[in-house]
C-alpha positions in Angstrom: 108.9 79.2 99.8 110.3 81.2 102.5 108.8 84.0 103.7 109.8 85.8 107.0 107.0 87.4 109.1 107.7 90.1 111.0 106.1 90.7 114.6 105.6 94.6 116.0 107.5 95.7 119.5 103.4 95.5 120.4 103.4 91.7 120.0 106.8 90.4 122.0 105.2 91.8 124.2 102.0 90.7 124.0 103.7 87.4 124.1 105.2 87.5 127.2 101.9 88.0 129.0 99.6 85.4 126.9 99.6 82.1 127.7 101.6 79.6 126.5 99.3 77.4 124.2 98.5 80.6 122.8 102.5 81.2 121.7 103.0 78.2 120.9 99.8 78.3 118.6 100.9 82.0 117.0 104.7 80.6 116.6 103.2 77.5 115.0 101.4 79.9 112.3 104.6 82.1 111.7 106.8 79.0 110.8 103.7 77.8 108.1 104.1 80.9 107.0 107.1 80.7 106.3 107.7 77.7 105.1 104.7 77.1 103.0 103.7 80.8 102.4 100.7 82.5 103.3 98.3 81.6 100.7 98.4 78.2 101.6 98.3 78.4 105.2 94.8 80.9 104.9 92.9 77.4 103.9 94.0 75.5 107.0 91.0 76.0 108.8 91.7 75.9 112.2 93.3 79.3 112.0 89.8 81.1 110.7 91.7 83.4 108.9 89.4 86.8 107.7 89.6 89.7 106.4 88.7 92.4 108.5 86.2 95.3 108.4 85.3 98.6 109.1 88.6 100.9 110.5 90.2 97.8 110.0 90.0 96.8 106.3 93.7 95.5 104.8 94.0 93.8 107.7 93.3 89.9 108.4 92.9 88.2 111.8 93.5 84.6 112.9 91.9 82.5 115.4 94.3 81.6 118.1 91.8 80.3 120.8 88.0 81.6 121.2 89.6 83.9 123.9 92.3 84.8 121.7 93.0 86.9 117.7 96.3 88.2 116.1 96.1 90.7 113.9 98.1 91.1 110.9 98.7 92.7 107.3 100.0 92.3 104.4 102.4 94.6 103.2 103.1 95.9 99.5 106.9 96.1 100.9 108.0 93.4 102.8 106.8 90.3 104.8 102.9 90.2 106.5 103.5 91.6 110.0 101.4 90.7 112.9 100.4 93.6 114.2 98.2 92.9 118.3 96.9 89.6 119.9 93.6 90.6 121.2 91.8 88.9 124.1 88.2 88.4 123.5 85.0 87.5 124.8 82.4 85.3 123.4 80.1 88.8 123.2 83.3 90.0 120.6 81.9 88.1 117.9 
């Protein structure tokens, strides 16, 4: 299955200023994604993939570090798109 994901002007940039166990770690979800779909990558559980809620429901996060989220969605039309990598602290959660 093959299944591009698509990555807003908001997260190159974002990746430019992370650092780099944290790209690595996003790029290693994209190309799961891609090659063994989303459904199946959502039970690897290192990732802590949720669904979000409150302003942000229909939108999923993933766990790249404990100081570090992308956001994404699911589209109707086209591939999930990863939408911000958030920095967090430990009082986030």
């Amino acid at each position: 299955m093959i299944t591009q994901v698509a990555l807003s002007r908001q997260v190159e940039k974002d990746l430019e200023r992370v650092p780099a166990h944290i790209k690595v770690k996003l790029l290693s979800w994209v190309e799961a994604v891609e090659n063994d779909g989303l459904e199946k990558v959502r039970k690897i559980p290192s990732y802590h993939d949720e669904p979000l809620k409150g302003s942000r429901i229909g939108q999923r996060s993933i766990r790249l570090s404990l100081s570090y989220r992308a956001i994404y969605e699911v589209r109707s039309e086209g591939p999930p798109r990863i939408i911000e990598i958030q920095e967090v602290t430990k009082h986030d959660y």
